[in-house]
N, C-alpha and C positions, 0 to 999 in steps of 0.2 A: 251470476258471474261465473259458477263453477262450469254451467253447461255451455258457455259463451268460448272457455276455456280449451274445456273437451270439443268442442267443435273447429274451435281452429286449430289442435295436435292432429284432428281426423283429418281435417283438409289440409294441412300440412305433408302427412302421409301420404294422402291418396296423390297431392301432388308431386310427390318423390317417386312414387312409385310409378307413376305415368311419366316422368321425365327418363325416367330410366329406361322404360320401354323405348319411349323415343330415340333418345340415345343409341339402342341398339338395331332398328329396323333396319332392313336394307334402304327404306323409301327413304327414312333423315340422311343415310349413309350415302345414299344416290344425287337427294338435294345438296345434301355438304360440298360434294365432289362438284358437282355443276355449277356449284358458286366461284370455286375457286378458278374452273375455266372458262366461267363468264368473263370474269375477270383478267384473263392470261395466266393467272398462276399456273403454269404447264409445272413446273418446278417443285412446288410444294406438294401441289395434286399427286405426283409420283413420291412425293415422302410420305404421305398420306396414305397411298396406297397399298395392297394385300404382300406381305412380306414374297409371296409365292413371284409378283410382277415385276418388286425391285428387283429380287434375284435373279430373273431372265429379262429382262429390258432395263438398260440402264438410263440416265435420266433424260440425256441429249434423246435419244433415239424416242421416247413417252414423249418427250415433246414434240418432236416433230410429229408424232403417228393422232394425238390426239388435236393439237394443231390445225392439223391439216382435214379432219373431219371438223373442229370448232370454227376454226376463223370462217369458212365460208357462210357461215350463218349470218354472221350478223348480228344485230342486237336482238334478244329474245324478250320478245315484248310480256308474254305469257307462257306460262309450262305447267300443264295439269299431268295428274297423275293419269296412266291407260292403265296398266297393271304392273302386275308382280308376279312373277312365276319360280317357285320353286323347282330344286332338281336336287338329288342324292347323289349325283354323281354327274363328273363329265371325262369324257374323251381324251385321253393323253393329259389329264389334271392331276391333283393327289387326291385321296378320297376325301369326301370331306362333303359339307352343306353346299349350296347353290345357290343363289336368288339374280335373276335378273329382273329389273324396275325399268320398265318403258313409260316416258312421257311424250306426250303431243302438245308440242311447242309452237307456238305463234311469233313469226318473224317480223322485225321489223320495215324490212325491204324484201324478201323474200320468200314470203308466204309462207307456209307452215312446214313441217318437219316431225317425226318421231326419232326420239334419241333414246339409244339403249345403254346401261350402267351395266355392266356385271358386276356380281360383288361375291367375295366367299367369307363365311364365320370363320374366322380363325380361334387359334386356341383361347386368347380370351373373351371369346364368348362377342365380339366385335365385327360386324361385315364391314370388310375393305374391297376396296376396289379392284376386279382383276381384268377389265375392259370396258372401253368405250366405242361409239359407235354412231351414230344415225344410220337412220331405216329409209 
């Protein structure tokens, strides 16, 4: 009984601790984000977003910009993960972490597509979204 016990505190743990990872990856943080504008949530998706993109893009114009790269899709039938690429730094950014998540997506009238997520760690330790894109 006592080891039956101790083994489910372990697996309890090991599962906290793996959910938190999750939690923080850019790739959940990229899938988060693409749910919401599978959907249309153009709106939420920008409240969502890396505080660095509400401050320069406000919410009307996020919508239109990501919009207008999503609706022409279509329904996405499938999205696997391509990669993930870190950077320490970008271009007219703040300093700060990096990660862009590209997936290659299977359309449902339209054949396929790779879509790019940018995302940056913010100060709590959080990737948010600072761009969207297809490739």
């Amino acid at each position: 009984m006592r080891t039956t016990i101790m083994l489910g505190l372990l697996l309890a743990i090991v599962a906290a601790c793996t959910s938190d990872e999750i939690q923080t990856s850019p790739q959940s943080a990229a899938e988060a984000f693409l749910l919401l504008i599978d959907q249309g949530n153009y709106q939420e998706s920008w409240s969502e977003a890396s505080t660095w993109l509400r401050d320069n893009v406000d919410a009307n114009q996020w919508a239109e910009h990501a919009g207008s790269y999503r609706n022409p899709l279509g329904i996405v039938e499938d999205r696997e993960l391509n990669s993930v690429e870190f950077q320490d730094s970008l271009e007219d950014m703040p300093a700060g972490s990096y990660a862009f998540v590209i997936f290659d997506s299977s359309l449902a009238d339209n054949g396929s597509t790779s879509e790019m997520v940018g995302l940056m760690l913010e100060d709590d330790s959080t990737w948010r979204v600072i761009g969207y894109q297809t490739l």
